[in-house]
ZATIKOL-544247 format. One record per residue (C-alpha): x, y, z. Coordinates in pm, whole numbers, always signed. Example, Ala and Ser with C-alpha at 12.3 -4.5 7.8 and 13.67 -1.06 7.14 Angstrom:
<atoms>
ATOM       px       py       pz
ATOM    +1230     -450     +780
ATOM    +1367     -106     +714
</atoms>
This chain:
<atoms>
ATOM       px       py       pz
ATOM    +1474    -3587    +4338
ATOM    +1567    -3294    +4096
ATOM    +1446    -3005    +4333
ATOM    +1705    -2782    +4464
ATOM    +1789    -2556    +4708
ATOM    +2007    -2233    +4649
ATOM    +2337    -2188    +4795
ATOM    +2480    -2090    +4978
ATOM    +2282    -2018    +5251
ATOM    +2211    -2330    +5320
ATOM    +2572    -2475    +5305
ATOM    +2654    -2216    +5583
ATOM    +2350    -2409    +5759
ATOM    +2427    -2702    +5723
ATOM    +2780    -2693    +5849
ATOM    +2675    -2451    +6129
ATOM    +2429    -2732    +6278
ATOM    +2660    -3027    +6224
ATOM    +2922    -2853    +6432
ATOM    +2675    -2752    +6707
ATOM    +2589    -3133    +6715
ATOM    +2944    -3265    +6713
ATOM    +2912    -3481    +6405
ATOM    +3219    -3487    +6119
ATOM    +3117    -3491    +5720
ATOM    +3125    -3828    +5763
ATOM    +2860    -3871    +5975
ATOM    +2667    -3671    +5798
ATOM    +2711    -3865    +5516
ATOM    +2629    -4180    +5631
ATOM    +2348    -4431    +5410
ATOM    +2334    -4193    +5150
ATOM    +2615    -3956    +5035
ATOM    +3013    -3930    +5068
ATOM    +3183    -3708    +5277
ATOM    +3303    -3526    +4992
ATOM    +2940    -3439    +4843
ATOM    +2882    -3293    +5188
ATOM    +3190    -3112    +5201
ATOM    +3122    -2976    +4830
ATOM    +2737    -2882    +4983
ATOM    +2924    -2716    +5277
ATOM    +3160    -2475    +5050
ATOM    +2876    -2409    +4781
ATOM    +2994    -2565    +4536
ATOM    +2771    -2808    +4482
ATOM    +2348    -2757    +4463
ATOM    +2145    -3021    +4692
ATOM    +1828    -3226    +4571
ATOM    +1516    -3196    +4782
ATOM    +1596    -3567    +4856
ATOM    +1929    -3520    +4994
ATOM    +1782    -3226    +5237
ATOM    +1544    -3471    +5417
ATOM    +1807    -3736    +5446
ATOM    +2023    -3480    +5616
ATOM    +1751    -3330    +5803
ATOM    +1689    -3677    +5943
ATOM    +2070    -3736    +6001
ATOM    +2039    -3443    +6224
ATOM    +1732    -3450    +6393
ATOM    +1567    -3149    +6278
ATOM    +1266    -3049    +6104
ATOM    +1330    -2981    +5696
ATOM    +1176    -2674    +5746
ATOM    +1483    -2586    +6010
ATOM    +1739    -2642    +5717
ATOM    +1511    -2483    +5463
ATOM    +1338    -2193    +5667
ATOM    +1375    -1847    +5459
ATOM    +1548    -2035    +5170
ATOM    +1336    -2023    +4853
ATOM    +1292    -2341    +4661
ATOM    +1354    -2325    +4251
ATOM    +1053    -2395    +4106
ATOM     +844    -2404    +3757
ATOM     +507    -2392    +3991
ATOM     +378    -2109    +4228
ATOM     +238    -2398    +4468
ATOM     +551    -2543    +4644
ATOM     +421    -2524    +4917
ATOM     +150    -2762    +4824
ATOM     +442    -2972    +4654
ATOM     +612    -2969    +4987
ATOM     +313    -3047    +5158
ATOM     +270    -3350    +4969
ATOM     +613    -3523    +5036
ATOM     +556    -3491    +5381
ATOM     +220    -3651    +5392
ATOM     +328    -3896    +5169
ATOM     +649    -3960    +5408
ATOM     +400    -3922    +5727
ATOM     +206    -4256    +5543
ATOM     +524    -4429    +5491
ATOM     +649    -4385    +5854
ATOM     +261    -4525    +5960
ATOM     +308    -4832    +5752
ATOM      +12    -4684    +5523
ATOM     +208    -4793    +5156
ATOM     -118    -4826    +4983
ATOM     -197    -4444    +5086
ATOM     +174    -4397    +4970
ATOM     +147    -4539    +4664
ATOM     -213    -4368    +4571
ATOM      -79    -4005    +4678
ATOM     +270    -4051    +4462
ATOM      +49    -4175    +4165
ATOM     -156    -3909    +4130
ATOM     +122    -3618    +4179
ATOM     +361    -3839    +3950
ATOM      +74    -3849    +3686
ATOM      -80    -3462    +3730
ATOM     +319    -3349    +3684
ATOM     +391    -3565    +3326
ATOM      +38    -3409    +3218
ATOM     +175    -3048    +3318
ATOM     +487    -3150    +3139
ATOM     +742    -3099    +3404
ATOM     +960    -3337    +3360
ATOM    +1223    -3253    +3695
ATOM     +907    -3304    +3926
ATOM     +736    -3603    +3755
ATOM    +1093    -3773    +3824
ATOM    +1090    -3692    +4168
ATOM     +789    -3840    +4265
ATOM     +846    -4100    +4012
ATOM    +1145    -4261    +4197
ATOM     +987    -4165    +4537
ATOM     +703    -4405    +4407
ATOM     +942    -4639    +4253
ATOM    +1067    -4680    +4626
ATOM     +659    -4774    +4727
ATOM     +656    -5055    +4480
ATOM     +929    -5214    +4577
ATOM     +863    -5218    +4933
ATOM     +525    -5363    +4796
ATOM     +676    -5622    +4614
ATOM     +560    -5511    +4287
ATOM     +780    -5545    +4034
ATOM     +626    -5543    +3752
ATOM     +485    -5242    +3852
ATOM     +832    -5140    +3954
ATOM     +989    -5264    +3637
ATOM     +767    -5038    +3373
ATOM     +766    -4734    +3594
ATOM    +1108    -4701    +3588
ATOM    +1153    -4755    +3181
ATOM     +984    -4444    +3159
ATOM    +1112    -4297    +3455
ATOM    +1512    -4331    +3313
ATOM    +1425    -4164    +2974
ATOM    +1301    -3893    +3184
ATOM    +1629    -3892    +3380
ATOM    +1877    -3858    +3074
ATOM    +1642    -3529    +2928
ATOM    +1690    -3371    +3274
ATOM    +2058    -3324    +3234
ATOM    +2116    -3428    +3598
ATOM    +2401    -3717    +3644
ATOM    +2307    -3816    +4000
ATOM    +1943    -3834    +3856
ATOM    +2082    -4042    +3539
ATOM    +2256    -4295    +3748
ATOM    +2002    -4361    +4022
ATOM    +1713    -4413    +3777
ATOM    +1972    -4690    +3553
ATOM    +2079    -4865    +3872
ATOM    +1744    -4889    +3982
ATOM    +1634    -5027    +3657
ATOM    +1873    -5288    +3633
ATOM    +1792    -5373    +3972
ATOM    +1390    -5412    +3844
ATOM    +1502    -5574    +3518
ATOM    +1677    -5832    +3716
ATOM    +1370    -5908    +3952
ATOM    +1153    -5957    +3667
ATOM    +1374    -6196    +3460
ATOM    +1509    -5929    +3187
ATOM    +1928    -5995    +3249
ATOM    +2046    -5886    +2904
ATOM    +1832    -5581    +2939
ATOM    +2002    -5517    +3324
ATOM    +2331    -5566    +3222
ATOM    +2301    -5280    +2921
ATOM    +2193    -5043    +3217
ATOM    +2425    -5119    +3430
ATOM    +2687    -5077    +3191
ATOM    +2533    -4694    +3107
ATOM    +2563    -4657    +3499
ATOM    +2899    -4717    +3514
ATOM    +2996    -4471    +3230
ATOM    +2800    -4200    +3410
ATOM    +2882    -4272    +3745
ATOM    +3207    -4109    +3773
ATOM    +3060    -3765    +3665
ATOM    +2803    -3796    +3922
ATOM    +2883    -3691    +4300
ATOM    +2766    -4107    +4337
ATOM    +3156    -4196    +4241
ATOM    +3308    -4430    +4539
ATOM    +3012    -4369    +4756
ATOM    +2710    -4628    +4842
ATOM    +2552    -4532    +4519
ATOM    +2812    -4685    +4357
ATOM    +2867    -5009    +4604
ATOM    +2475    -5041    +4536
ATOM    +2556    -5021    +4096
ATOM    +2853    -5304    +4165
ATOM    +2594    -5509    +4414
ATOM    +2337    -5505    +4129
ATOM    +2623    -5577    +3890
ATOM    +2709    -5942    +4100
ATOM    +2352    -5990    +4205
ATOM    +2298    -5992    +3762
ATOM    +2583    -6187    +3674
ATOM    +2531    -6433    +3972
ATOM    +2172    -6479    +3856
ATOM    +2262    -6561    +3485
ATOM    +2454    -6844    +3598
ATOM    +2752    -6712    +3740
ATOM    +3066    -6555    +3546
ATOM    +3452    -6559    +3649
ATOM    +3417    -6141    +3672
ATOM    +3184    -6210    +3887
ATOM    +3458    -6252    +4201
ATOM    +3673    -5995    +4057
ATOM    +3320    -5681    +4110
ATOM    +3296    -5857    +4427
ATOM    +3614    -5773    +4528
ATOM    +3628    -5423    +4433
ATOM    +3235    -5373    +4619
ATOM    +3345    -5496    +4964
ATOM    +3701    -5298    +4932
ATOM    +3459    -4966    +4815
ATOM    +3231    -5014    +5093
ATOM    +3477    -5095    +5384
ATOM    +3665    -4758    +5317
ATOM    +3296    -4542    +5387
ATOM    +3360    -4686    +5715
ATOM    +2956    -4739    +5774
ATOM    +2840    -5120    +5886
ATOM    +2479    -5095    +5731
ATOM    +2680    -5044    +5356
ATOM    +2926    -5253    +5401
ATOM    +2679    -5556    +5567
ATOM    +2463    -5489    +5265
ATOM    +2785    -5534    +5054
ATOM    +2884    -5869    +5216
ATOM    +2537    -5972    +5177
ATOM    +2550    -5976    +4812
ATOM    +2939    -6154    +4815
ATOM    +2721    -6421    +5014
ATOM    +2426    -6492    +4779
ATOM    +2669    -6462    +4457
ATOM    +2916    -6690    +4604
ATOM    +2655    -6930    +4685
ATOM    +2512    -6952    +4316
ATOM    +2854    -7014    +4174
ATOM    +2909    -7305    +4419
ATOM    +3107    -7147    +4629
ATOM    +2942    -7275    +4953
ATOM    +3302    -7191    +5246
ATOM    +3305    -6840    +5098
ATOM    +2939    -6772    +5108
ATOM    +2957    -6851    +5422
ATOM    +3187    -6627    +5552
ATOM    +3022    -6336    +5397
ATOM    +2725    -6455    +5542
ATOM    +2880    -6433    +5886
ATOM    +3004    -6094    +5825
ATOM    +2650    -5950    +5695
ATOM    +2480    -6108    +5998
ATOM    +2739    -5915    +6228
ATOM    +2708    -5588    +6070
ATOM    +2337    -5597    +6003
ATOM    +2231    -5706    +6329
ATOM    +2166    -5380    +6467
ATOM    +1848    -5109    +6514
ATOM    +1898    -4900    +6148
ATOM    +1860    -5238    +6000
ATOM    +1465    -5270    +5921
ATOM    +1323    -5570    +5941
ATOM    +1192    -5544    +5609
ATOM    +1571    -5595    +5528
ATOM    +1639    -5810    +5763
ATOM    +1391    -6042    +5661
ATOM    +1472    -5980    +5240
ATOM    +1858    -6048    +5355
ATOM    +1746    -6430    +5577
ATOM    +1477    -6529    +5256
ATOM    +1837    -6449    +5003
ATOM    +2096    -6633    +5243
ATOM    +1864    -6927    +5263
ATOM    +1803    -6924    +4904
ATOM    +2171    -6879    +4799
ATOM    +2242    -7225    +5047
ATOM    +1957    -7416    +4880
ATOM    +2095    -7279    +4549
ATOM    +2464    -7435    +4637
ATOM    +2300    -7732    +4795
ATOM    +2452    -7652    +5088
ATOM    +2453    -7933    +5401
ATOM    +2154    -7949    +5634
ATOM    +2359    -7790    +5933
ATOM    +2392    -7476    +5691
ATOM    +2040    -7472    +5582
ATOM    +1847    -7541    +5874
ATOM    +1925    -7247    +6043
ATOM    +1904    -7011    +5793
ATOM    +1523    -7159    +5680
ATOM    +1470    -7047    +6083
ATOM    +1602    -6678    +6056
ATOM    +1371    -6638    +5701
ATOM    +1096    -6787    +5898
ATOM    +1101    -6623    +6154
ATOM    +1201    -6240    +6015
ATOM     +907    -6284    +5768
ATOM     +667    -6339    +6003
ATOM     +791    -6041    +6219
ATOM     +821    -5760    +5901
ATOM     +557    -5899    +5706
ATOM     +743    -5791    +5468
ATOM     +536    -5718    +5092
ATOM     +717    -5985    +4870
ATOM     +748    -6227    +5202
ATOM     +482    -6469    +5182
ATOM     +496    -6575    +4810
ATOM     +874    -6621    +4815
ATOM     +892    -6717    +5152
ATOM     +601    -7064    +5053
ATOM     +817    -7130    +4765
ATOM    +1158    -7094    +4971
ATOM     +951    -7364    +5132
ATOM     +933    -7613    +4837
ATOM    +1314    -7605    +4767
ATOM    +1377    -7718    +5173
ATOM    +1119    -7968    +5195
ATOM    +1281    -8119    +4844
ATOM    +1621    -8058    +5031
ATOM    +1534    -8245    +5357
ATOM    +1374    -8548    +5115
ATOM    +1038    -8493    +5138
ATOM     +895    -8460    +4776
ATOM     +562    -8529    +4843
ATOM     +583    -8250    +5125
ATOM     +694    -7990    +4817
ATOM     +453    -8097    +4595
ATOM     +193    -8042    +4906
ATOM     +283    -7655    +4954
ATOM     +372    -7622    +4583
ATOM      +12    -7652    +4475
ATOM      -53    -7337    +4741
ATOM     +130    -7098    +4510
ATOM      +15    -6895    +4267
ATOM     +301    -6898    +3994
ATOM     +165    -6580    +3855
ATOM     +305    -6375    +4149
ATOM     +676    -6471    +4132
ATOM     +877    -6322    +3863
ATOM    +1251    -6418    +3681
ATOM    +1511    -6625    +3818
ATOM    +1238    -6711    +4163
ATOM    +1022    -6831    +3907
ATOM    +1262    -7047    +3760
ATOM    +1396    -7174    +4103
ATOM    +1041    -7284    +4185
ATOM     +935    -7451    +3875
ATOM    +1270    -7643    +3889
ATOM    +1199    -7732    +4246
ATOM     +865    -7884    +4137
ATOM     +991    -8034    +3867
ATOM    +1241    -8234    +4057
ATOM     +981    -8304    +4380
ATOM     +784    -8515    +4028
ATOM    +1056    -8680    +3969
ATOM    +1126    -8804    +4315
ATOM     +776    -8908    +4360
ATOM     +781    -9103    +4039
ATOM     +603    -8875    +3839
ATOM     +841    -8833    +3531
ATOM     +614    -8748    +3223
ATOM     +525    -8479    +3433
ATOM     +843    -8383    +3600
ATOM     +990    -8369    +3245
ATOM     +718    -8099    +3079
ATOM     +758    -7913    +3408
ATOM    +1150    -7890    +3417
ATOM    +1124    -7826    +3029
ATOM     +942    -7529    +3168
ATOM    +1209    -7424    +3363
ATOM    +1438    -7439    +3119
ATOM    +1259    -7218    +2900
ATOM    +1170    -6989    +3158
ATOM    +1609    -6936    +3222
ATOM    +1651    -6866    +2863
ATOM    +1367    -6608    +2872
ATOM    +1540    -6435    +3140
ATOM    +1889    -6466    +2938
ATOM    +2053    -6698    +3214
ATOM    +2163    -6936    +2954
ATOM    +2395    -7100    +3178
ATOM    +2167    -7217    +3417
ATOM    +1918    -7300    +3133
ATOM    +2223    -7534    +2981
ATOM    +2202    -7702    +3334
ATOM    +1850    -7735    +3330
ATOM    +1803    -7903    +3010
ATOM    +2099    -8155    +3101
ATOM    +1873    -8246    +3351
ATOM    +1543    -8254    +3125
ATOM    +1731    -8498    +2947
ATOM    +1883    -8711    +3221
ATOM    +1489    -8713    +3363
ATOM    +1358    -8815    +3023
ATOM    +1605    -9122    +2984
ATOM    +1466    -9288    +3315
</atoms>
C-alpha cells in the first residue's frame, strides 16, 4: 500500500487518459477515492500508493504498466520488478478464485519483507493479505494479522496507511467478539482521518459503517442513529450506488438490532435497489442477504419479513460459496427454524455445527438460539447452563447490554 510513484509524470498521465476516455474525476474516483484525491494526483500535489494505481488502472481499462511505463518506482530493493511481479500473480490467483494460492504467495512476501526489515513493503502485502483472510472467512487469522499490521502503519508516517489499517482492525475486532478493543480504534481513526486524503470519501463512510455495525452489536446505543445519519448523508453526496447501498445496508442491520424493525426495512429496500447490479459480487451479495436475515431474526421480525429474506441468504450462498457462508449460513438456520416453532428442528441442525468456527456476537446469537430451542423442547437444566453460556460469551465480547438481556432470561428460564 505504501509504494509510490513519482510525480508528476504520471499525474499528466493520468488526466491525459481520463480525458481521451471521456470520464470526469468523479468517475475516476469511484469505490475507492474522492474526486478531490484524484484531482490533487492530477496537479501533483499529491504522491499515489501502488494500490491506488491498479484501482485506477482498472477504472480505466488499461494495463498498470500503461500508467506506469518509463516511471521509476521508489524503492529500498533493486528487485521491483520481482515485487511487481508478485502482485500481479498474486492478483492473477485472486481473479481465478485460487485464495489459498493467494494467501500462500502474500505470506511468504509479507514474512521475507518483516525479516528484511522493511517495514513500507511488509505493510503492503500485509493488508493485501489481510484482504485474503477475510474473503476466507478467517478472522482470527484476520484479527492478529492486523494488530501487528497497525503498529506497523503508525511507524510508517503515512495517514492513509494509519487509518486503513485502524478501520480494518476494528472491523476484525468486532468479528471476533473484542468491542471495547474496536471502539478504541475506531476512535484513533476518526482523529486521523481528517489528515488523511480518506476525509468525506468511502474510506470514511466504511470507518462510520464499522462505527454502527460496533455499537449496534454491543447492544445498541442512542448515537447509534445519530452516525447513521451522518453515513448515509456522506455517502449519498459521492453520488456512487455500490457506497451508498453498502451504507444503507448497515442503517438496515443496526436498525434491526435496536428494534427498529419499519426502519430496517426501508434501508433494506434501498440496499437491495442499489446493490442489485453487476459490480456487486456475489460474495457481497450473499454476506449482505446472511446480515438482513440475521438483523430480522435479531428484531423478531414477522414471518412475511423473514421468509423471504432466509430465501435470498439461501439462495446467494449457495451461488458465491462464499468462505464464511456455510457455518453462518447452518446457524442462520437454527434461529429460523426456532422462529417458525420448530425447536426440535434447531436442535436437529444445531448439533451439525462446529461452535469452534463462529466467532463474537454469531457465537453468541447461536448459543442463545440453542439455548432457547432447550427450553421449548422442555429441556430446562440444560437450556439454562447453555443460555448462561451465552451470557457470558456477550460480556466477553463487551456487549453488556445484550448480556443484561440474556441473563434476564437465564433467570426467567431457571424459575420454570
Amino acid at each position: 500500500m505504501v509504494r509510490r510513484v513519482p510525480q508528476p509524470e504520471f499525474g499528466l498521465r493520468l488526466r491525459r487518459m481520463r480525458i481521451e476516455r471521456g470520464l470526469s474525476q468523479r468517475d475516476l474516483a469511484v469505490g475507492s477515492v474522492n474526486q478531490s484525491y484524484i484531482s490533487l494526483l492530477e496537479s501533483g500535489s499529491r504522491v499515489p500508493t501502488l494500490e491506488t494505481v491498479v484501482h485506477l488502472a482498472g477504472v480505466l481499462g488499461v494495463p498498470l504498466n500503461t500508467l506506469v511505463d518509463d516511471v521509476p518506482l521508489h524503492t529500498d530493493s533493486p528487485a521491483v520488478g520481482s515485487w511487481l511481479a508478485e502482485d500481479v500473480i498474486t492478483s492473477s490467483a485472486i481473479d481465478h478464485g485460487d485464495l489459498e494460492g493467494a494467501q500462500t504467495r502474500l505470506a511468504t512476501t509479507y514474512r521475507a519483507a518483516l525479516a528484511n526489515g522493511s517495514a513500507d513493503k511488509a505493510l503492503h502485502h500485509g493488508l493485501g493479505l489481510e484482504r485474503i483472510l477475510e474473503m476466507r472467512g478467517d478472522q482470527d487469522g484476520r484479527y492478529r494479522l492486523l494488530t501487528e499490521l497497525v503498529e506497523m502503519a503508525v511507524r510508517v508516517g503515512v495517514p492513509e496507511a494509519a487509518v486503513r489499517t485502524r478501520i480494518a482492525l476494528a472491523s476484525a475486532a468486532r468479528d471476533v467478539g473484542r468491542l471495547a478493543e474496536a471502539l478504541t480504534q475506531v476512535e484513533a481513526a476518526q482523529q486521523e482521518i481528517d489528515d488523511s486524503s480518506f476525509v468525506n470519501g468511502p474510506e470514511h463512510v466504511r470507518l462510520l459503517a464499522v462505527h454502527t455495525s460496533v455499537l449496534s452489536d454491543a447492544g445498541g446505543s442512542i448515537e447509534v442513529e445519530r452516525i447513521i445519519e451522518r453515513m448515509l448523508t456522506m455517502a449519498s453526496q459521492l453520488g456512487n450506488r455500490a457506497i451508498a447501498g453498502r451504507a444503507h445496508w448497515v442503517a438496515s442491520v443496526a436498525l434491526a438490532r435496536l428494534g427498529e424493525v419499519e426502519k430496517s426495512l426501508v434501508h433494506l429496500q434501498s440496499a437491495r435497489e442499489m446493490l442489485a447490479n453487476p459490480s456487486t459480487s456475489l460474495r457481497e451479495w450473499a454476506r449482505f442477504t446472511r446480515a438482513a436475515a440475521s438483523a430480522l431474526l435479531d428484531a423478531e421480525a414477522g414471518l412475511a419479513e423473514i421468509e423471504p429474506a432466509m430465501l435470498a441468504a439461501r439462495a446467494a450462498t449457495a451461488a458465491s460459496e462464499a468462505g464464511d457462508g456455510p457455518t453462518v449460513s447452518v446457524s442462520l438456520e437454527v434461529r429460523y427454524a426456532l422462529a417458525v416453532g420448530d425447536p426440535e428442528r434447531a436442535l436437529e441442525i444445531a448439533s451439525t455445527v462446529d461452535e469452534e468456527t463462529l466467532t463474537g456476537i454469531e457465537k453468541v446469537r447461536f448459543v442463545l438460539a440453542l439455548g432457547r430451542a432447550q427450553r421449548r423442547c422442555g429441556r430446562e437444566e440444560e437450556a439454562v447452563a447453555t443460555l448462561s453460556r451465552a451470557g457470558q460469551l456477550a460480556e466477553s465480547a463487551a456487549a453488556y447490554r445484550r448480556a443484561a438481556q440474556i441473563w434476564r432470561e437465564v433467570a426467567g428460564t431457571a424459575r420454570q
